[in-house]
BADRENPA-133118 format. One line per field, with one value per residue: residue in three letters; x, y, z of N, C-alpha, C, CB in turn. Coordinates in nm, 2 decimals. Glycine has a CB too. Layout:
type	c(Ala  ...)
nu	c(X  ...)
nv	c(Y  ...)
nw	c(Z  ...)
cau	c(X  ...)
cav	c(Y  ...)
caw	c(Z  ...)
cu	c(X  ...)
cv	c(Y  ...)
cw	c(Z  ...)
cbu	c(X  ...)
cbv	c(Y  ...)
cbw	c(Z  ...)
***
This chain:
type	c(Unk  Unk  Unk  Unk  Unk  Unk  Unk  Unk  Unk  Unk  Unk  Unk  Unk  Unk  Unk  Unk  Unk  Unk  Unk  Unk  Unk  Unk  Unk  Unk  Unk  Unk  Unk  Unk  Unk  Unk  Unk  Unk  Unk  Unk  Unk  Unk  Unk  Unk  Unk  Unk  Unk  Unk  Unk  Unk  Unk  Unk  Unk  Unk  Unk  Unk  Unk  Unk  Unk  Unk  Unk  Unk  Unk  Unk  Unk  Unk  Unk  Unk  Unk  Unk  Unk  Unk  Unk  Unk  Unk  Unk  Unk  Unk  Unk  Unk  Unk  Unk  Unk  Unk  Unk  Unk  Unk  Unk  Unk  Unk  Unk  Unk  Unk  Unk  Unk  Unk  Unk  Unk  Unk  Unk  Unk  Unk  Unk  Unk  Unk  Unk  Unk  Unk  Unk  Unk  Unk  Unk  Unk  Unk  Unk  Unk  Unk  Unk  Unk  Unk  Unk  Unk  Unk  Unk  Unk  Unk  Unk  Unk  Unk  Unk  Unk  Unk  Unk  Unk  Unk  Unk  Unk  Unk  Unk  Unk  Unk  Unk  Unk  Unk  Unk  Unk  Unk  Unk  Unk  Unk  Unk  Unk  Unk)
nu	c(-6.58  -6.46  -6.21  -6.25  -6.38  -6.20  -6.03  -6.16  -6.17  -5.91  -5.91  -6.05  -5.97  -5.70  -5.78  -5.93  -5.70  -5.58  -5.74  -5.75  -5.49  -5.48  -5.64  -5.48  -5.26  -5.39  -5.45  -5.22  -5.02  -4.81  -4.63  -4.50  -4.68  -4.92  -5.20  -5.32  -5.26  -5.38  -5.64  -5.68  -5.60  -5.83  -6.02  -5.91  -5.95  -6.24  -6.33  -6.16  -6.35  -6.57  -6.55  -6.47  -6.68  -6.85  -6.72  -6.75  -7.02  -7.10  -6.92  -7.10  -7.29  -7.23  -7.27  -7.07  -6.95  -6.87  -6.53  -6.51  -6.34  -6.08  -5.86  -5.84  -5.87  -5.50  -5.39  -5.45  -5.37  -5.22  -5.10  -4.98  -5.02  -4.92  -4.66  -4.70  -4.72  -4.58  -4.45  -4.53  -4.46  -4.30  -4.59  -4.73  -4.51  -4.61  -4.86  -4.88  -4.71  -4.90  -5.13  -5.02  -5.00  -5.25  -5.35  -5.24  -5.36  -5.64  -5.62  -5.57  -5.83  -5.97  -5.94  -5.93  -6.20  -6.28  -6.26  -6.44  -6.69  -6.77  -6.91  -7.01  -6.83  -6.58  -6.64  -6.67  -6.39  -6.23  -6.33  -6.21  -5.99  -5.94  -5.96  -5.76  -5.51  -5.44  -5.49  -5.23  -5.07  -5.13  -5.06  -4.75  -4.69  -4.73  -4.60  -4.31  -4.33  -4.29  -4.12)
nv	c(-8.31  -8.48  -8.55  -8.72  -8.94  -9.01  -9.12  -9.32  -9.46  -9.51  -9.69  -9.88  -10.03  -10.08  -10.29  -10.46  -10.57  -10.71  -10.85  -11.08  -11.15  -11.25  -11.49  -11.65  -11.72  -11.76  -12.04  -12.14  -12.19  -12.40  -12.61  -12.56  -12.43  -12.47  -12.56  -12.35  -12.10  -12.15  -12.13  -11.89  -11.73  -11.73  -11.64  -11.39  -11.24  -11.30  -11.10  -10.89  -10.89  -10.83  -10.56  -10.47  -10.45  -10.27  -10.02  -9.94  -9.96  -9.72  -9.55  -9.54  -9.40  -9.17  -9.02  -9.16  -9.36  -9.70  -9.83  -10.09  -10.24  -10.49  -10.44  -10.20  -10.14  -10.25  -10.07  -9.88  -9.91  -9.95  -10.17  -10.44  -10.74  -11.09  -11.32  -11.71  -11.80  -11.96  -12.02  -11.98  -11.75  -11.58  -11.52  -11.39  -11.19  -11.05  -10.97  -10.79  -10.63  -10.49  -10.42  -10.21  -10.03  -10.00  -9.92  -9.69  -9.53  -9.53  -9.36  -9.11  -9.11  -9.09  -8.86  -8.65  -8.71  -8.61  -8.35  -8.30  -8.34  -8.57  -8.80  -9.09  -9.20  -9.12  -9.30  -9.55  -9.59  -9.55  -9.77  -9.98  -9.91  -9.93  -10.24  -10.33  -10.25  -10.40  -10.67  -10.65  -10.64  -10.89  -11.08  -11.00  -11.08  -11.33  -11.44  -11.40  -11.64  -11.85  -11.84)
nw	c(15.12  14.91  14.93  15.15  15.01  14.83  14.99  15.06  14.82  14.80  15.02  14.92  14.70  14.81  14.99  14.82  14.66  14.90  15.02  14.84  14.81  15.04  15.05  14.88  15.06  15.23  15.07  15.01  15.24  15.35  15.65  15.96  16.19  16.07  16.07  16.24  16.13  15.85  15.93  16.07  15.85  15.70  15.85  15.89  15.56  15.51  15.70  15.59  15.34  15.43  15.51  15.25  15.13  15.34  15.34  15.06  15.06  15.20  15.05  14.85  14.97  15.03  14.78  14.56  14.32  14.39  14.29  14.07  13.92  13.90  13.75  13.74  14.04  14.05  13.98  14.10  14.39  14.69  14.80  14.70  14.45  14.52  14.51  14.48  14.81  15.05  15.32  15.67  15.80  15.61  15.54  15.76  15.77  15.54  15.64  15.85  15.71  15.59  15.73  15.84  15.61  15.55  15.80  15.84  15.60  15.73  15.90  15.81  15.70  15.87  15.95  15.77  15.73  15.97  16.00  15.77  15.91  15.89  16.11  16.09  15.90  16.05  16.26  16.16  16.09  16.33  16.43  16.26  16.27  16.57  16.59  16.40  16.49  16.75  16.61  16.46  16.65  16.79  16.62  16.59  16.75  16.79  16.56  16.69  16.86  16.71  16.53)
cau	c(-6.61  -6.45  -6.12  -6.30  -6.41  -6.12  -5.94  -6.20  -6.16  -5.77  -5.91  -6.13  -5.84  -5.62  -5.88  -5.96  -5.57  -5.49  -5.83  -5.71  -5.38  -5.50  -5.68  -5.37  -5.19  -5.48  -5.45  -5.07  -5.00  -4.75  -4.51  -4.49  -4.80  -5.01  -5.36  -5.35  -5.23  -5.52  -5.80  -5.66  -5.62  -5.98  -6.09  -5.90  -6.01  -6.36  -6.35  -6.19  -6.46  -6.72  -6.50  -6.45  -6.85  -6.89  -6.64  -6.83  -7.18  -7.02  -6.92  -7.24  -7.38  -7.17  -7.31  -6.98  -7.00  -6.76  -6.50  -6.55  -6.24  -5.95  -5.73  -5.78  -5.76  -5.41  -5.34  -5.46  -5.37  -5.03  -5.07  -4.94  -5.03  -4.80  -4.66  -4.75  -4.67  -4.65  -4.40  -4.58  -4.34  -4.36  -4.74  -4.70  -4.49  -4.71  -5.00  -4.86  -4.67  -5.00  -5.19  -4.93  -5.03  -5.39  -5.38  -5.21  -5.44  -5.74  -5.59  -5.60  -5.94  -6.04  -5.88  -6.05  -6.41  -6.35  -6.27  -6.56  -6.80  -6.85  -6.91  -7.04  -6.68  -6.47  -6.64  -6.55  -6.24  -6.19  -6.34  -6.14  -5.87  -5.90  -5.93  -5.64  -5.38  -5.49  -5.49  -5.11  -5.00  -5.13  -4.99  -4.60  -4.65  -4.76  -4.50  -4.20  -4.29  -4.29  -3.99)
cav	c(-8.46  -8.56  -8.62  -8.86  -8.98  -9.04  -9.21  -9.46  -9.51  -9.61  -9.83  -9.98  -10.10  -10.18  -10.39  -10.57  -10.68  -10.80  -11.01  -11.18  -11.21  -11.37  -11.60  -11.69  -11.73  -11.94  -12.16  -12.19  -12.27  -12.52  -12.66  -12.49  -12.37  -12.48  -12.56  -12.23  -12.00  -12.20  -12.11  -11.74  -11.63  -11.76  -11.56  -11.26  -11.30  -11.31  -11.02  -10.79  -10.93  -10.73  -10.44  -10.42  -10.39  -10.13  -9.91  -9.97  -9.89  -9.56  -9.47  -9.50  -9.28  -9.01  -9.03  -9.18  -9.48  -9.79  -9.91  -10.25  -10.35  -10.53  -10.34  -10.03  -10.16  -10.30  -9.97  -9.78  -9.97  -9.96  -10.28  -10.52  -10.86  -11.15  -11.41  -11.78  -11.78  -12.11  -12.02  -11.90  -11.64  -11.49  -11.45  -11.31  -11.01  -10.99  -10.92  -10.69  -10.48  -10.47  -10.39  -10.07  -9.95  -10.00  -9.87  -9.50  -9.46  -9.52  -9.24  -9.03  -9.10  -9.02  -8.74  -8.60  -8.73  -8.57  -8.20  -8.29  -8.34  -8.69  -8.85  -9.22  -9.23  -9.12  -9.40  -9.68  -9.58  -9.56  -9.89  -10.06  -9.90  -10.05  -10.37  -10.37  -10.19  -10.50  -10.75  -10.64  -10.64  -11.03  -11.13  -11.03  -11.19  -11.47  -11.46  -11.42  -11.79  -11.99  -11.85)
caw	c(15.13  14.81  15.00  15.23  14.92  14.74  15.06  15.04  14.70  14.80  15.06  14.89  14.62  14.93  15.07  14.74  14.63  15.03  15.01  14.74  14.90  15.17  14.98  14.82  15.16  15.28  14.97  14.98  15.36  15.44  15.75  16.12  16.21  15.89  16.09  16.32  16.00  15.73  15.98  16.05  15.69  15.68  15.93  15.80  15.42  15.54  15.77  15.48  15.25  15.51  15.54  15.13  15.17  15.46  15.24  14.93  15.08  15.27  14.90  14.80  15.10  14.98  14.59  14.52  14.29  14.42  14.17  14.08  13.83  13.95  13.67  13.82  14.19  14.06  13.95  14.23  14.54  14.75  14.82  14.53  14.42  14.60  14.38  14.61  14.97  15.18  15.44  15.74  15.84  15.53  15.48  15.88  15.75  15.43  15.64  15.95  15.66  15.50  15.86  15.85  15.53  15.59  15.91  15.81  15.58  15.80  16.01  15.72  15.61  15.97  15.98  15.68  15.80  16.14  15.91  15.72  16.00  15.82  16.19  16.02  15.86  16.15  16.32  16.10  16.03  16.43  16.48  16.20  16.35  16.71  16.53  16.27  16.58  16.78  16.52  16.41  16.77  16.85  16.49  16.57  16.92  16.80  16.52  16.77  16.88  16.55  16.43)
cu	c(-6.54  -6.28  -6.17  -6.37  -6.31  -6.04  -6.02  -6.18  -6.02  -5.82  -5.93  -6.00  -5.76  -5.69  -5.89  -5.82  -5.55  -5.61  -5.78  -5.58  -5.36  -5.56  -5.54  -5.24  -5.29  -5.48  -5.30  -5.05  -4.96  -4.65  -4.58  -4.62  -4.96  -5.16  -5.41  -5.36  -5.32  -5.62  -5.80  -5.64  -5.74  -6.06  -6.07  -5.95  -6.14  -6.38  -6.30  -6.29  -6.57  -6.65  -6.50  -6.63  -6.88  -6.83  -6.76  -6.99  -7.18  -7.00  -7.01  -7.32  -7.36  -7.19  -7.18  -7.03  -6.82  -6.67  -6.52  -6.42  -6.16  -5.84  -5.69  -5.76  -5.63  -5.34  -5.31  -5.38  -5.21  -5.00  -5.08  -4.98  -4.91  -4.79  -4.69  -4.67  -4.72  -4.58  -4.49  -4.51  -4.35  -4.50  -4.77  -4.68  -4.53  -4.83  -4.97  -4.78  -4.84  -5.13  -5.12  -4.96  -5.19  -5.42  -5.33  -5.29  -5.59  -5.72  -5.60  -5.71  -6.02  -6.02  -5.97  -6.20  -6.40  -6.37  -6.37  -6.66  -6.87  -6.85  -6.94  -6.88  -6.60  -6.52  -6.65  -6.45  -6.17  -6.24  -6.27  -6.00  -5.78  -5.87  -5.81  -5.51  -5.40  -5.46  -5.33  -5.03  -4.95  -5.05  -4.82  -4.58  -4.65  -4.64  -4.38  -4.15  -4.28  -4.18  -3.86)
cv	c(-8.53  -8.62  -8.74  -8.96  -9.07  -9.12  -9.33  -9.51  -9.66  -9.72  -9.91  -10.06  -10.19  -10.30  -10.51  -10.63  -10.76  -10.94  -11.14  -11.21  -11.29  -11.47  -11.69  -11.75  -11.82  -12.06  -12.25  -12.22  -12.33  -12.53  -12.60  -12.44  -12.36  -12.46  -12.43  -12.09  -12.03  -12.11  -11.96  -11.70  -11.66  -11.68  -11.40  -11.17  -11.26  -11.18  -10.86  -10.83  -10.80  -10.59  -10.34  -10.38  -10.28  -10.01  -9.90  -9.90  -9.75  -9.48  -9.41  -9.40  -9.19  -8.98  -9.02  -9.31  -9.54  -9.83  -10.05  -10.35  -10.38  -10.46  -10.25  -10.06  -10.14  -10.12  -9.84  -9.79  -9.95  -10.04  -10.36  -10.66  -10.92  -11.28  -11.57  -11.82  -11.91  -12.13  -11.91  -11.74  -11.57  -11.45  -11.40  -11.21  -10.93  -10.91  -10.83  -10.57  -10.42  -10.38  -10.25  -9.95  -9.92  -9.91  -9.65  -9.45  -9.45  -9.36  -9.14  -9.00  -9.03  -8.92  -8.61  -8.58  -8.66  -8.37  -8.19  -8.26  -8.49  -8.82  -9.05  -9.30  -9.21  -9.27  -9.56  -9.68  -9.58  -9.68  -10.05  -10.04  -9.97  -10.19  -10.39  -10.37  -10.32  -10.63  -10.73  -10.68  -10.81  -11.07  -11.12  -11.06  -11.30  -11.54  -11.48  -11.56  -11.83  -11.92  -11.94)
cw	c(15.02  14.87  15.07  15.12  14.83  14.85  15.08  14.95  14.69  14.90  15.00  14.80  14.68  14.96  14.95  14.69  14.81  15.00  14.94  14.74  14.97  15.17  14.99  14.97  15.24  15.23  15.03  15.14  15.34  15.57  15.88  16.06  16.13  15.96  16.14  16.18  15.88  15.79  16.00  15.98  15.67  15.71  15.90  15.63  15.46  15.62  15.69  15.37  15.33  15.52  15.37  15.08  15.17  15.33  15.13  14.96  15.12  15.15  14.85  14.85  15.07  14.83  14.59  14.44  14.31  14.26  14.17  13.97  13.89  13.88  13.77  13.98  14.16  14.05  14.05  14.34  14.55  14.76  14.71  14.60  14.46  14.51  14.56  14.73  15.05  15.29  15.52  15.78  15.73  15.51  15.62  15.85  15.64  15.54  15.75  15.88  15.62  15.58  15.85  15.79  15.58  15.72  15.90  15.75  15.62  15.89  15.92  15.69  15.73  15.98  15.90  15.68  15.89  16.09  15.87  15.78  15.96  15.97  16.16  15.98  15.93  16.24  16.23  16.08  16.20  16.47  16.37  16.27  16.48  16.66  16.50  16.43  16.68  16.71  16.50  16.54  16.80  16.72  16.50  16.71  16.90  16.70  16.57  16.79  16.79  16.49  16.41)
cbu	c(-6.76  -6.48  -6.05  -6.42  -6.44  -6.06  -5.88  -6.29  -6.14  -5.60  -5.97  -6.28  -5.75  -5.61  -6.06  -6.06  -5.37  -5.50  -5.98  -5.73  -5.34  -5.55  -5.74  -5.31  -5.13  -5.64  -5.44  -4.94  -5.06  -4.68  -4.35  -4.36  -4.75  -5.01  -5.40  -5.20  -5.05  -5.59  -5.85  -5.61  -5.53  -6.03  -6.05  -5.79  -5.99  -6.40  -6.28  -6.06  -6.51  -6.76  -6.34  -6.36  -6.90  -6.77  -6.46  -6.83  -7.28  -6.85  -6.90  -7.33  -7.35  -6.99  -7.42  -6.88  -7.10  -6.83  -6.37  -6.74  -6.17  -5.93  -5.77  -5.93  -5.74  -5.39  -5.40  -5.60  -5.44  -4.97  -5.13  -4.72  -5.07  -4.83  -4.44  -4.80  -4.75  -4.63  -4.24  -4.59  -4.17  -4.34  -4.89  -4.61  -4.36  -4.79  -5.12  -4.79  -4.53  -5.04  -5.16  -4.81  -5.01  -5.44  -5.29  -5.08  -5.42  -5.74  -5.44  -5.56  -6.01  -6.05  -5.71  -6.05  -6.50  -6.15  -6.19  -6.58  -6.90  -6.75  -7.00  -7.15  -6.63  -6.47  -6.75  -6.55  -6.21  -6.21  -6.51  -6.14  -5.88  -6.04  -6.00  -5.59  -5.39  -5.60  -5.59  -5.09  -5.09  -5.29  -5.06  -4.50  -4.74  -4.93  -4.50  -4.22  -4.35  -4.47  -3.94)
cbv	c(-8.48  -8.48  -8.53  -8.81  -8.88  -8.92  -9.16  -9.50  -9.37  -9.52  -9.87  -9.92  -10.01  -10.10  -10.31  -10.53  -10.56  -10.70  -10.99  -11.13  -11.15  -11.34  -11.57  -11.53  -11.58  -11.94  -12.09  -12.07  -12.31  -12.58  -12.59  -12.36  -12.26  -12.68  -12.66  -12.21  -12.01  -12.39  -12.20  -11.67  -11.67  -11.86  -11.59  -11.27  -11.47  -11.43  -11.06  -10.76  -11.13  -10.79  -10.48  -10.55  -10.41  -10.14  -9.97  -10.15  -9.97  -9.57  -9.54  -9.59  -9.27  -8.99  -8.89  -9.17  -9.48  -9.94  -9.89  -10.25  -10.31  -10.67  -10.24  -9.88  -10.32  -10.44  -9.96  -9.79  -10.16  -9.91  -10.33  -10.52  -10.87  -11.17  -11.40  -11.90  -11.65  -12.29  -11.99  -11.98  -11.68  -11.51  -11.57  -11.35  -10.98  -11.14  -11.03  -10.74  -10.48  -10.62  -10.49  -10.08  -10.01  -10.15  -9.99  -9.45  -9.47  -9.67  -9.24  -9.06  -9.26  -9.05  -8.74  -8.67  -8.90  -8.62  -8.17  -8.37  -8.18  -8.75  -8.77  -9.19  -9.18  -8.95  -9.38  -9.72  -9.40  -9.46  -9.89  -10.03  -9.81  -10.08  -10.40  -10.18  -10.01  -10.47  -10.73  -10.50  -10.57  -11.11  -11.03  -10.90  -11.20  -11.49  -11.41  -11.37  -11.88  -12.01  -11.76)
cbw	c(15.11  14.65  15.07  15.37  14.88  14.65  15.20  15.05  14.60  14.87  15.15  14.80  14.55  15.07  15.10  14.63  14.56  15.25  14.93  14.62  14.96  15.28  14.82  14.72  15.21  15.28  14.78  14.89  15.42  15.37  15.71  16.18  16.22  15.76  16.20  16.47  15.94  15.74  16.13  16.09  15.54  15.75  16.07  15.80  15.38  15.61  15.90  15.42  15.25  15.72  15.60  15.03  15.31  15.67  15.16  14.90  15.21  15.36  14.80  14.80  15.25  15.02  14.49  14.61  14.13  14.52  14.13  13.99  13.71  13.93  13.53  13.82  14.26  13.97  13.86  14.30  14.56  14.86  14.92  14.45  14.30  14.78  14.23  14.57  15.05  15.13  15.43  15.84  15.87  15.43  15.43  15.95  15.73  15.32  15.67  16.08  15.49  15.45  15.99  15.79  15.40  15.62  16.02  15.73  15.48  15.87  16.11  15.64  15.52  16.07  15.92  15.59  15.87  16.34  15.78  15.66  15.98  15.63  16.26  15.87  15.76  16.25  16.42  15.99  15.90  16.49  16.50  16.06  16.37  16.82  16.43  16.06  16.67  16.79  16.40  16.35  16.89  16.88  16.35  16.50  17.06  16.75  16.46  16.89  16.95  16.41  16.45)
***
């Protein structure tokens, strides 16, 4: 278990620098596509906020205790802090590289939970998954047009 353990730990870090990415990319928004790209970093932002949660409570399930510093996120995580972003197109390939990462190591963590027999964690990590592979797909269709 402590592998399935320790790949939430990396989500969890992942999870908490993108949030705060996508803040940052909800803030900064300008030009092409500003109203559609405000209200979907909104929606994204908010939907890892519930995810940086679920992880977090799952931690706990497994007498793990969640980290809670930003240091050590910064330190942990694969995903880096983004200096400010107001072209659409760039906060686009910020967030479908970022969907990439996120998404491999979800397949990892399930991988691990499905070894473990940790059924609870293979099914978040398979229902984040449908999401994110989904989510990444509509995001560089939708980027094609506004380029």
């Amino acid at each position: 278990m402590s592998k399935v353990v320790s790949g939430l730990s990396m989500l969890l870090a992942n999870l908490q620098v993108h949030y705060t990415n996508l803040r940052n990319l909800h803030w900064n928004v300008k030009g092409k596509g500003f109203f559609v790209l405000h209200e979907k970093y909104e929606e994204l932002y908010n939907d890892v906020a519930g995810k940086i949660d679920e992880v977090a409570e799952r931690m706990l399930q497994l007498d793990a205790t969640p980290e809670h510093r930003f240091s050590v996120y910064l330190k942990q995580a694969q995903v880096a802090e983004i200096d400010v972003v107001s072209c659409g197109k760039q906060g686009l390939s910020y967030v479908i590289d970022v969907l990439k990462v996120l998404i491999a190591q979800e397949r990892e963590i399930l991988s691990s939970a499905s070894q473990a027999g940790d059924e609870v964690t293979v099914s978040m990590m398979s229902d984040y998954l449908k999401e994110q592979e989904k989510l990444a797909w509509m995001l560089a269709a939708w980027s094609t047009q506004h380029e």
